[in-house]
C-alpha positions in Angstrom: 122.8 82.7 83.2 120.6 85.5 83.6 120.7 89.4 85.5 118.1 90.3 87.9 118.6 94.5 87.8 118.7 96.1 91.7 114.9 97.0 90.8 113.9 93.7 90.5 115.9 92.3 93.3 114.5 94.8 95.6 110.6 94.3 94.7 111.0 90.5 94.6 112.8 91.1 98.3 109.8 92.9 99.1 107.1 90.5 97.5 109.1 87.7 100.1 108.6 90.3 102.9 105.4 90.7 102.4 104.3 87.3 102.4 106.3 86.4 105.2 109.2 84.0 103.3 112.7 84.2 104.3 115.6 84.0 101.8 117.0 81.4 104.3 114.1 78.9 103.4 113.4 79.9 99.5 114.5 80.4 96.1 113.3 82.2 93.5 112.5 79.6 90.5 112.5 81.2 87.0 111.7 79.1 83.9 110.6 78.7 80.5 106.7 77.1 79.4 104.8 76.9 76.5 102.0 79.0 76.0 101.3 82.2 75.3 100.9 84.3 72.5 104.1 83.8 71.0 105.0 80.2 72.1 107.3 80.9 75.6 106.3 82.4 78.6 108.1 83.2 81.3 106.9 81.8 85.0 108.7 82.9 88.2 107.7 81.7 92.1 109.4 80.9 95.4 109.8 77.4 96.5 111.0 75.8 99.4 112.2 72.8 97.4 114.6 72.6 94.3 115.1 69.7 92.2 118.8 68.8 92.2 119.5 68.9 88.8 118.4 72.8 88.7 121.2 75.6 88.1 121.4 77.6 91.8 123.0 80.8 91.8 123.0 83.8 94.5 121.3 87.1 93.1 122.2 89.4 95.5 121.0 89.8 99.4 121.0 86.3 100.5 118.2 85.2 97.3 119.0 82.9 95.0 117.8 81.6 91.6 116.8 78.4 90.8 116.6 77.5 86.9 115.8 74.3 85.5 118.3 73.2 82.7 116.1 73.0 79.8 115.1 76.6 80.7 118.6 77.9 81.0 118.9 77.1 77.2 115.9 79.7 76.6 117.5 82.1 79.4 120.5 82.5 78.6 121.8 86.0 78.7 118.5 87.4 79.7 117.3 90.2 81.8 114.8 90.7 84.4 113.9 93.7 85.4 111.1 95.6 87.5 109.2 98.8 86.4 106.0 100.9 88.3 105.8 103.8 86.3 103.0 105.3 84.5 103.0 102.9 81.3 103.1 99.6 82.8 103.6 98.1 86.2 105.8 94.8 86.5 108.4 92.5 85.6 110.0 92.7 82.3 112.0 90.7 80.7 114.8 91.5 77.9 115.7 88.0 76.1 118.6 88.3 73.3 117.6 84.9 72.2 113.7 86.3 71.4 113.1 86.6 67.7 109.9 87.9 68.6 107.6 89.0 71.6 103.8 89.6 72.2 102.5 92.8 73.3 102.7 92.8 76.7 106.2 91.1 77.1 105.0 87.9 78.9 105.4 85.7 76.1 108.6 85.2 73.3 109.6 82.7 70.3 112.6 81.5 69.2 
């Protein structure tokens, strides 16, 4: 499975604040695609609906993650976290399974 750091949790509570979604009606959906400049990219939204064969787990204040199971593979062991300081603003994610990674951390290969 993967760690969401208390950074993360709390911007992505505060990203569903702000747009008016409850933790009671959606899950955060974090998965793997291909594209980018390395291969993989990451993509993360809410939903309102998860496919049943997706891996639920609770991430802390009521949130929970919804992965699909061809994702997990590529997930496995990774870290999301949430930075806003001077060098960059946004998610980043730390993937032990990433051989390598583009420039701007949006994108790995195996």
């Amino acid at each position: 499975m993967i760690t969401i750091t208390d950074r993360a949790l709390n911007h992505l509570l505060d990203l569903m604040k702000n747009d008016g979604i409850s933790t009671d009606t959606h899950h955060l959906s974090v998965g793997v695609v291909g594209g980018g400049c390395s291969g993989l990219s990451y993509k993360m939204d809410f939903i309102d609906v998860i496919d049943t064969t997706d891996e639920i787990t609770e991430i802390g204040h009521g949130l929970k993650i919804a992965i699909d199971r061809k994702s997990l593979l590529y997930l496995f062991g990774t870290e999301l976290d949430y930075s806003d300081g001077l060098n960059g603003k946004g998610f980043t994610w730390a993937n032990p399974s990433a051989s390598r990674t583009c420039g701007c951390g949006e994108s790995f290969s195996l």
